[in-house]
N, C-alpha and C positions, 0 to 999 in steps of 0.2 A: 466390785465391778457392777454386781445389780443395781445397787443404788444410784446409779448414774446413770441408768437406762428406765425411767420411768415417762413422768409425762411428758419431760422434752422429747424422748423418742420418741414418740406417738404424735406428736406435733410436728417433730422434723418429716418425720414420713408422711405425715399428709400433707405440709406444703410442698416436697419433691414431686409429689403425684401429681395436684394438684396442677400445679407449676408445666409438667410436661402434659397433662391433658390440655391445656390453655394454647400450648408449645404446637402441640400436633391439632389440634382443630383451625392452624393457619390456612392459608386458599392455597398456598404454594408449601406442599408437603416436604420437599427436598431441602428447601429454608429451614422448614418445620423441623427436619431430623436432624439438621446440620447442628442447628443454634439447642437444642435439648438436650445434649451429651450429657451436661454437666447435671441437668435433672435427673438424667438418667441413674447417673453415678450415686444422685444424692437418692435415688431412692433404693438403687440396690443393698447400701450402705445402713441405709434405714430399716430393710428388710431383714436383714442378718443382726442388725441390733435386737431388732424385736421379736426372732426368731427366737436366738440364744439367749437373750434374757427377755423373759415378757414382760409387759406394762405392773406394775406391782410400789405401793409405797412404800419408800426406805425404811428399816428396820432402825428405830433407837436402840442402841448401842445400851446394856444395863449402866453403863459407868457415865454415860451423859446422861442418861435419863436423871439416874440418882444427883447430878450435879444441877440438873433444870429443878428437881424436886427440892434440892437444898439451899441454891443461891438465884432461881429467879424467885422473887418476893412479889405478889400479887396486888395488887393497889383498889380499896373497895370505892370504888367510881365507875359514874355511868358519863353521857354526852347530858341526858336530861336534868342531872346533878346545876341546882345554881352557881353562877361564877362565885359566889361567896360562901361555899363549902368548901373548906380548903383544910381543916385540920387532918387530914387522912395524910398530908403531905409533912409530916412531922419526923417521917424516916431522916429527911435531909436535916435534922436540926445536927443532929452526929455529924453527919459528913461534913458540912461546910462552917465547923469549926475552923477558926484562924483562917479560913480561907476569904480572901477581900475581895476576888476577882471569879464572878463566875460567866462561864460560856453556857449560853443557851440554843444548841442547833434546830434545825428543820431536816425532814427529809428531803420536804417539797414546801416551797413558799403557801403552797396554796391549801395547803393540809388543815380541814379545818379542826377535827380533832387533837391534833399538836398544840394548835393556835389558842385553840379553849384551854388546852391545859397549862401554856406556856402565860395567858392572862391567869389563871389562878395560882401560880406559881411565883408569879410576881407579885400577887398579892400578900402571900403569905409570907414569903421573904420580905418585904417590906415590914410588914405589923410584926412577924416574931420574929426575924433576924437583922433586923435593921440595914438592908439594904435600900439605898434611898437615891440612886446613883443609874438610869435606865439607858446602855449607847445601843442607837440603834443603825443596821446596815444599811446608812441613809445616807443622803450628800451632806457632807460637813458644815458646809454654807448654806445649805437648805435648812437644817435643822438649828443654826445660827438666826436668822431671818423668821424661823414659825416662831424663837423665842420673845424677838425683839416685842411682837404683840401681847407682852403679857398672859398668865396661866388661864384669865374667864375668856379672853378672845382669839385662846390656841385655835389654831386652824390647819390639823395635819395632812391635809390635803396640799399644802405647800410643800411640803416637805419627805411625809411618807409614803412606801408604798400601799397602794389602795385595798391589797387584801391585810394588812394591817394595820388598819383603824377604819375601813369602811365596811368592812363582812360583820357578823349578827356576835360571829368568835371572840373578836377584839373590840368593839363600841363601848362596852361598858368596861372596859381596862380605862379610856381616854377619858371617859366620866370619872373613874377614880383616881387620875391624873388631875383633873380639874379642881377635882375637893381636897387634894391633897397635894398642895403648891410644895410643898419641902423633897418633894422629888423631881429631883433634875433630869432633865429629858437630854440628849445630845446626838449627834449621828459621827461617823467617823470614816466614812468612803470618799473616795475621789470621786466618785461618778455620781452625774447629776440626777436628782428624784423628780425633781420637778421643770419639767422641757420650759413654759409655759413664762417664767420668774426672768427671763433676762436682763428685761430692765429695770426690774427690782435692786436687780444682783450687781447691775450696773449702779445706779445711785447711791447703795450701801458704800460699795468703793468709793465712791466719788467724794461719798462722806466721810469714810474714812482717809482716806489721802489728804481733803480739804483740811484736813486735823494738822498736817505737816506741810499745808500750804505746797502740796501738791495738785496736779488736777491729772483727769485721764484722759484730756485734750493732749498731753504728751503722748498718749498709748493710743494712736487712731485704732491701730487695727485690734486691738483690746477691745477698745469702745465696740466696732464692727462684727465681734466675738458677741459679744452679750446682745447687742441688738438683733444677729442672726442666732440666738441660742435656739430656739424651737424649733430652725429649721436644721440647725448644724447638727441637733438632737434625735431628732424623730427617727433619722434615719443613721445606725450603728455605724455606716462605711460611710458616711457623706462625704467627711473628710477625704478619706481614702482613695473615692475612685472621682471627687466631682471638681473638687479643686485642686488647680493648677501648681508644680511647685513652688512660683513665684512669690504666692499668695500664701501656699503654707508656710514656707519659709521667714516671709514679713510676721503673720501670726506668733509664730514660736519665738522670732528676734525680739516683738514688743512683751510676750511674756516673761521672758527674762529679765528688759529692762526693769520691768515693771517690778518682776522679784529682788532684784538690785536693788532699785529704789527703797521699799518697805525694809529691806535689810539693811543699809547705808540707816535709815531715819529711825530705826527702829530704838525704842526704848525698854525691850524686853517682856513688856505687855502680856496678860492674854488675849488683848485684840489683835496687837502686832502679830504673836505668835500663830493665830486664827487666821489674820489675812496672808500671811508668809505660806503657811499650807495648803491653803486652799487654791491661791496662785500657783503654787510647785505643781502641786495636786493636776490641775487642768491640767498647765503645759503636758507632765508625763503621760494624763492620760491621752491625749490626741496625740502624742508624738506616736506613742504606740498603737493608737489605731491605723495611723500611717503606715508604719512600718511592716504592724502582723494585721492583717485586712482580715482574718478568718478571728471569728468570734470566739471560739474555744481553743486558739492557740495558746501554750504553754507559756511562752513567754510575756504574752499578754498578758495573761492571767496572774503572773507572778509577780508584773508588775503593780498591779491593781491591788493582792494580798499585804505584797512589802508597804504600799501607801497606805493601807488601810491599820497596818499593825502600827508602823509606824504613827499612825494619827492618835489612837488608842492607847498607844503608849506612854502617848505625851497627855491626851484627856486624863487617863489615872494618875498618873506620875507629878502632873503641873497643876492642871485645871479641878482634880476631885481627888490630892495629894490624901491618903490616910481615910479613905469615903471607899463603902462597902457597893462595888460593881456589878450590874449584872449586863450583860453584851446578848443581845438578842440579834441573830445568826443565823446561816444557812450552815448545813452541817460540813458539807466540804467546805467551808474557812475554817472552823475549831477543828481539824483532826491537828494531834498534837504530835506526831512523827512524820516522816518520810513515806512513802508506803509502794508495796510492790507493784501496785496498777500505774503507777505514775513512775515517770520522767524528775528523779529528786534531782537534776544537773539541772533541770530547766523551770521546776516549781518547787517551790518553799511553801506552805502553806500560812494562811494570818494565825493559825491557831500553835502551828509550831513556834512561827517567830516569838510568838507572846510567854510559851512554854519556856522558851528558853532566857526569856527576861524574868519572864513572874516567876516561877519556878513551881516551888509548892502555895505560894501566895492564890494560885488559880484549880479552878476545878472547874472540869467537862461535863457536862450532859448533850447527848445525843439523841434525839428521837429516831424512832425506827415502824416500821408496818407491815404487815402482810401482803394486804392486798387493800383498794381502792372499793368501797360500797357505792353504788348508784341508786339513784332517786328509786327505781325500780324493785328494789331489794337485793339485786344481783349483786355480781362483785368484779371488778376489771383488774388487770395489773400485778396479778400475783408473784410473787416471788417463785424464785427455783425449789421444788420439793427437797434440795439439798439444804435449805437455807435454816438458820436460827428462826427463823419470823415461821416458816413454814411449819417446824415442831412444834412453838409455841399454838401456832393454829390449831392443830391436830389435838392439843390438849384442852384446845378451849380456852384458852389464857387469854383475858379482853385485856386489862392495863397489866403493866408489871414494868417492874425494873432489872437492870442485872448490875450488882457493882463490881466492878473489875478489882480493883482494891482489897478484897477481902475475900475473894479466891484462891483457891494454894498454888504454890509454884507449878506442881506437875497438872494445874489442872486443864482439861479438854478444851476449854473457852480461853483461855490462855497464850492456845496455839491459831494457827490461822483458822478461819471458818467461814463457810457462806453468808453475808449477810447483804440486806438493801439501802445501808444506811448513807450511800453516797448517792441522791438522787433518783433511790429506787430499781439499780443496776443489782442484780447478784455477782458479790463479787466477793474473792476470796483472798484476804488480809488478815492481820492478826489487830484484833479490831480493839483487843483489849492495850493497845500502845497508844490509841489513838483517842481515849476520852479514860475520863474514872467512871462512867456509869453510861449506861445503854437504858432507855424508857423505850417500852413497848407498847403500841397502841395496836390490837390486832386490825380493825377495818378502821381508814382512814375516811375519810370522806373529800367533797372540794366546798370552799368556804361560801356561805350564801353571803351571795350582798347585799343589802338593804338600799335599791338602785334611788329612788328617793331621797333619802339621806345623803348618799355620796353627790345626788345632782346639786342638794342643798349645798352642800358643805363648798363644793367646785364653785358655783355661782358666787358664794359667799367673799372665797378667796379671788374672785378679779376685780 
């Protein structure tokens, strides 16, 4: 029970306090006492936690210690290390034997130490494991269109997100993309990266249909889609709350034809197969912003993971049949089970679906952190002192890994435990279902960007 009463207590009690002195410094006291109860409660509550057990840090356990001491593996790397030292990362030559298909997570998109480590990890999978094969959680169609310009005039500011090829972490990954054409770039999301392409995205079709002596003068309200794409974009609910049924209705009627059509003429192509999904793809993601308006609805979300696994499936399977994969991710799409924070009736996750197709074909990594380091030296966002990441701190532990895999049955990590690896939430799952290895970075940082470049790069691509 100590252990559960450390700096959260100390935190809860002072925002209770806090909270009711703000409460009772109203002009009208009576208001003041009315509306404060529940401070009240929360500080008495507060009071008696920290009475009976004081502010104190959780005791390591000898039998986890000795399990941190035995299977977390420490990684000799710094931030200042160049992106082209990468042989320390030779742990993985073991693991990802026979495996074709690997998940790359994130905590946070924005993590620039993940970000560094996740471009020298790709490096080194490339030159000694021969992965050659790079999908990224991009629009499908967007990363179809950055290719159409040839590997010296990629321009992933079309296509990617901007803290993945425009921060100081990832620049020199896209440089070694450029010198090194025999690696395939691809994306595999329904949702669009780039607002800005419509009538790009428009002519591609137009081209490709004019191949079957189609035109998307049949599809007005298609055509009407792509030329309002930055506005229908910019904002997540526009659909939802701005246009009329009438109007959504005609939308969704002409994308189906439209999917009809390509289906009826189709010659079984990878282009055909490319515009087949990419069309489904839209339709279901607007249909579903209609229907679930809240952005982190479950069923939204589900349906977004199943499009995505599904596109993925079909990139390894069709388009890069027997080609060594690596899928760069947010870490909630690769967890590879069900899990007890969530709703499994109403979310499937892209990493489960894939599990259950690729099987052992696929291996997890997951990134994880402490806490967030600022420009200052300080540090924000710490994890629960209950947590995996928080004992690692304690020890000092900068990079490390944990492999789930090579654990014994009864062991402590095994079982559920505290960690931040879903967005930086302390949460309590059995984490070892959900990837084969956990990478530890203890202070994360947020990615610089190099504002310059990215203006270059944007100007470039209009």
């Amino acid at each position: 029970m100590k252990e559960g009463c450390s700096r959260e207590y100390f935190s809860f009690l002072a925002a209770s306090f806090f909270s009711y002195l703000k409460l009772k410094a109203m002009k009208n006291f009576r208001v003041a006492i009315r509306r404060s109860y529940l401070s009240v409660i929360l500080l008495l509550l507060g009071l008696v936690c920290y009475l009976l057990y004081p502010l104190e840090i959780p005791a390591l356990s000898s039998e986890s210690a000795i399990e941190i001491d035995r299977y977390v593996h420490s990684v000799p790397c710094t931030v200042q290390m160049p992106d082209t030292a990468t042989d320390f990362l030779c742990f993985l030559d073991e693991e990802l034997k026979n495996k074709q298909i690997l998940l790359l997570g994130e905590q946070l998109h924005q993590d620039g130490a993940t970000l560094q480590m996740k471009t020298r990890m790709v490096r080194y999978l490339h030159e000694k494991l021969g992965y050659n094969v790079i999908l990224y959680e991009t629009g499908l169609y967007d990363m179809y269109l950055m290719n159409q310009d040839g590997r010296q005039r990629m321009n992933p500011s079309k296509a990617v997100w901007t803290f993945w090829w425009g921060s100081n972490e990832t620049k020199s990954l896209w440089e070694y993309y450029r010198s090194h054409p025999s690696i395939a770039l691809d994306g595999f999301d329904c949702q669009l990266t780039n607002y800005g392409q419509g009538r790009k995205h428009m002519e591609s079709v137009e081209k490709y249909l004019n191949g079957y002596s189609s035109s998307l003068s049949d599809f007005p309200y298609v055509q009407r889609f792509f030329l309002q794409m930055s506005e229908f974009n910019g904002n997540w609910n526009y659909f939802g709350y701005r246009l009329d049924r009438m109007l959504k209705d005609s939308i969704v009627q002409d994308f189906n034809k439209l999917e009809n059509r390509i289906h009826e003429e189709s010659r079984y192509s990878v282009e055909d197969g490319l515009h087949q999904r990419y069309i489904a793809g839209l339709k279901l993601r607007y249909e579903s912003i209609w229907k679930y308006r809240n952005v982190g609805d479950l069923t939204r979300m589900n349906l977004r993971d199943s499009i995505m696994a599904d596109n993925l499936t079909w990139l390894v399977d069709s388009v890069y049949k027997d080609q060594k994969v690596i899928v760069w991710c947010a870490n909630v799409h690769v967890f590879n089970r069900g899990r007890m924070q969530v709703d499994s009736t109403r979310f499937t996750s892209m990493g489960q679906r894939l599990k259950i197709h690729f099987g052992d074909r696929m291996y997890t990594i997951a990134f994880t952190s402490y806490a967030r380091r600022n420009t200052d030296g300080g540090i924000r966002d710490p994890l629960s002192t209950l947590s995996l990441e928080y004992l690692l701190h304690r020890r000092k532990v900068g990079f490390a890994y944990l492999n789930f895999n090579e654990l014994p049955v009864d062991s402590r990590w095994r079982q559920a435990f505290i960690s931040g690896l879903d967005q930086g939430a302390s949460l309590s799952e059995v984490w070892s279902e959900q990837m084969d290895m956990l990478f530890y970075i203890d202070l994360n940082y947020d990615v610089y960007y190099d504002k310059t470049f990215i203006n270059k790069m944007y100007k470039w691509a209009k």
